[in-house]
ZADREN-459540 format. One line per field, with one value per residue: x, y, z of N, C-alpha, C in turn; residue number from 0; chain; residue in one letter. Coordinates in nm, 2 decimals. Atoms other than C-alpha are relative to their C-alpha. Example, Ala and Ser with C-alpha at 12.3 -4.5 7.8 and 13.67 -1.06 7.14 Angstrom:
2
n_px <- 0.09  -0.09
n_py <- -0.12  -0.11
n_pz <- 0.00  0.00
ca_px <- 1.23  1.37
ca_py <- -0.45  -0.11
ca_pz <- 0.78  0.71
c_px <- 0.09  -0.08
c_py <- 0.12  0.11
c_pz <- 0.00  0.08
num <- 0  1
chaine <- A  A
residu <- a  s
END
This chain:
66
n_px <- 0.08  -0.07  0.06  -0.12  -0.06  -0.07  0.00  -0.01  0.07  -0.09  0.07  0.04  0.12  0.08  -0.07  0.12  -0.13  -0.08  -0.05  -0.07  -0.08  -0.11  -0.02  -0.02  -0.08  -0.04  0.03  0.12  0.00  -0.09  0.07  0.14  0.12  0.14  0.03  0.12  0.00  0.03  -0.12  0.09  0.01  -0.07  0.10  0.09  -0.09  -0.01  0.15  0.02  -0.03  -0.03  0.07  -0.04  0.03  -0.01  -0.08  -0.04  -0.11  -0.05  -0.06  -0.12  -0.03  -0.17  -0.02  -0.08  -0.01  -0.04
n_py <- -0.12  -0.17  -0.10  -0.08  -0.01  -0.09  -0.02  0.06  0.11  0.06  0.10  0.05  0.09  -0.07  -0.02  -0.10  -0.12  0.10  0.10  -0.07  -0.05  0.11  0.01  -0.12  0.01  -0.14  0.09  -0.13  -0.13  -0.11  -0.02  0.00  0.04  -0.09  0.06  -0.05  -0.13  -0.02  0.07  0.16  0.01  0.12  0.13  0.02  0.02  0.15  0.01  -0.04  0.06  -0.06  0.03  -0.04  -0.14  -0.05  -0.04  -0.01  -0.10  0.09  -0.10  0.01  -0.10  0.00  -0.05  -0.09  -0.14  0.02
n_pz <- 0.00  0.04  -0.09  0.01  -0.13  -0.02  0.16  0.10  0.05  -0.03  0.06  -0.15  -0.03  -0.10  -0.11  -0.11  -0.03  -0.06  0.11  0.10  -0.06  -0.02  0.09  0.07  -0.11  -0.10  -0.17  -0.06  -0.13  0.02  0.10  -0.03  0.15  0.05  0.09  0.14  -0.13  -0.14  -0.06  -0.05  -0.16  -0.01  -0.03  0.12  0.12  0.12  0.00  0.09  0.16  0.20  0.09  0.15  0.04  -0.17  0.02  -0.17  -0.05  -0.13  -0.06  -0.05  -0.11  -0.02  -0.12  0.04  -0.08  -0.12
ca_px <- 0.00  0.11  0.14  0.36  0.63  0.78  0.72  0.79  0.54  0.66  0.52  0.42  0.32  -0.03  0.09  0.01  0.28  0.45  0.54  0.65  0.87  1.08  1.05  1.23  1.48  1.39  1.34  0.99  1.11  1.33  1.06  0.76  0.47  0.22  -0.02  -0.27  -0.19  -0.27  0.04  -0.03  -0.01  0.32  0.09  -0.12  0.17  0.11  -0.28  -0.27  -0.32  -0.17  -0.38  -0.37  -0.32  -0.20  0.02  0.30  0.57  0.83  0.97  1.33  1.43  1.80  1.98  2.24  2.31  2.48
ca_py <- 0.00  0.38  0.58  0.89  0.93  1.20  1.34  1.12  0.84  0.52  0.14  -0.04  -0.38  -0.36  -0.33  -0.12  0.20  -0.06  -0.30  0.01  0.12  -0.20  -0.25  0.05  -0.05  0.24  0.23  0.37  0.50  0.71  0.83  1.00  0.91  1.15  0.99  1.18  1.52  1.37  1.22  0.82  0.74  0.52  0.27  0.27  0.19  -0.20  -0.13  0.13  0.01  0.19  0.24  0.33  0.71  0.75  0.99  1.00  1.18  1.03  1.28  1.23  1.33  1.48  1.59  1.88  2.25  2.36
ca_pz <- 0.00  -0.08  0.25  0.28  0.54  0.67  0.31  0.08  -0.07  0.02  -0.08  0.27  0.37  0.59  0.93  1.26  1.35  1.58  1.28  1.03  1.29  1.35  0.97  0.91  1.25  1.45  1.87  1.96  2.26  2.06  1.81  1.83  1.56  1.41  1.20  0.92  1.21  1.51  1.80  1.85  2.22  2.29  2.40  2.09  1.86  1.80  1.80  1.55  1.21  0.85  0.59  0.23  0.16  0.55  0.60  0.92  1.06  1.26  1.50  1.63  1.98  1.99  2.28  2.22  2.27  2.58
c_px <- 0.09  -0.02  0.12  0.05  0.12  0.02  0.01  -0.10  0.12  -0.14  0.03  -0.05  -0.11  0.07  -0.09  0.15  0.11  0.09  0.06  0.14  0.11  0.04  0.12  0.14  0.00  -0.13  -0.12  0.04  0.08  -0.08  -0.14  -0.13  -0.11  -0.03  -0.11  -0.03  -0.09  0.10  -0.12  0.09  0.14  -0.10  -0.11  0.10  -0.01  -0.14  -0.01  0.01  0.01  -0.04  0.04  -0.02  0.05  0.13  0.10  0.14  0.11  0.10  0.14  0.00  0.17  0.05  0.16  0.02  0.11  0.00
c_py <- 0.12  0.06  0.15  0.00  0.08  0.12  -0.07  -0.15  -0.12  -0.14  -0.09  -0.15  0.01  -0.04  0.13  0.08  -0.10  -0.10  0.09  0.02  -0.10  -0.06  0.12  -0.01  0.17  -0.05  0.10  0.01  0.11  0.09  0.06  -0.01  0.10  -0.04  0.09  0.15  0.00  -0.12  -0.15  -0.02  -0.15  -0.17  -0.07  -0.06  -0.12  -0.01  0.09  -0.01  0.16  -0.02  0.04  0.14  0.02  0.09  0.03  0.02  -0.08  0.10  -0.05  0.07  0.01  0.09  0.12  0.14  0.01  -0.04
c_pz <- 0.00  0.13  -0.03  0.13  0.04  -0.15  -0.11  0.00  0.00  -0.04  0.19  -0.01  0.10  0.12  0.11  -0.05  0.05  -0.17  -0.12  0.08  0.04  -0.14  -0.06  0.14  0.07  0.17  0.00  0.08  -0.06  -0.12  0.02  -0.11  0.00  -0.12  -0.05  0.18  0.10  0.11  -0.02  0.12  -0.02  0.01  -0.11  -0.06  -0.05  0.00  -0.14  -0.15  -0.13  -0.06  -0.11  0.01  0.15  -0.02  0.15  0.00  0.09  0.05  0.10  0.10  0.02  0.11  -0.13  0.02  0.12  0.16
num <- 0  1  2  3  4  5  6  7  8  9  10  11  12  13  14  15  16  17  18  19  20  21  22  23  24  25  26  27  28  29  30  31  32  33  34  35  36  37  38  39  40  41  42  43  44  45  46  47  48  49  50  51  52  53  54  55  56  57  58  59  60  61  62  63  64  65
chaine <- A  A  A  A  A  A  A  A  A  A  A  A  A  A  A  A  A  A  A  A  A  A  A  A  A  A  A  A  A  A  A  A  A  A  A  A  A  A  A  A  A  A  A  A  A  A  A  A  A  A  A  A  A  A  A  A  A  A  A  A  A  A  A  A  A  A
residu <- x  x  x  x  x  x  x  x  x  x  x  x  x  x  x  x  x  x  x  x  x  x  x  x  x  x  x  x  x  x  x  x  x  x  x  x  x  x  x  x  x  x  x  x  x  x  x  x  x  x  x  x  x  x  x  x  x  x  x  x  x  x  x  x  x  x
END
């Protein structure tokens, strides 16, 4: 299925957020998910299913500065 992510259109097997995000080897605790502009609840992440046309954000947390 066609979703977009992070901007760019991308080809997906169905899946929840949980299952893109280990597909793609990234740590949900280190990630925060925004799906079609609205947050998904850490806790939601292997309940929330990906659909066709979905569109989601995956928000990096970085430490840095002084």
């Amino acid at each position: 299925m066609q979703v977009t992510i992070n901007g760019k259109s991308e080809e997906i097997e169905g899946a929840t957020v949980l299952d893109l995000l280990k597909a793609k080897s990234l740590d949900p605790h280190m990630v925060a998910v925004e799906l079609n502009d609205h947050m998904v609840e850490r806790d939601n992440l292997e309940t929330t299913p990906v659909k066709q046309g979905d569109k989601l954000e995956f928000l990096f947390y970085m430490g840095g500065g002084q």
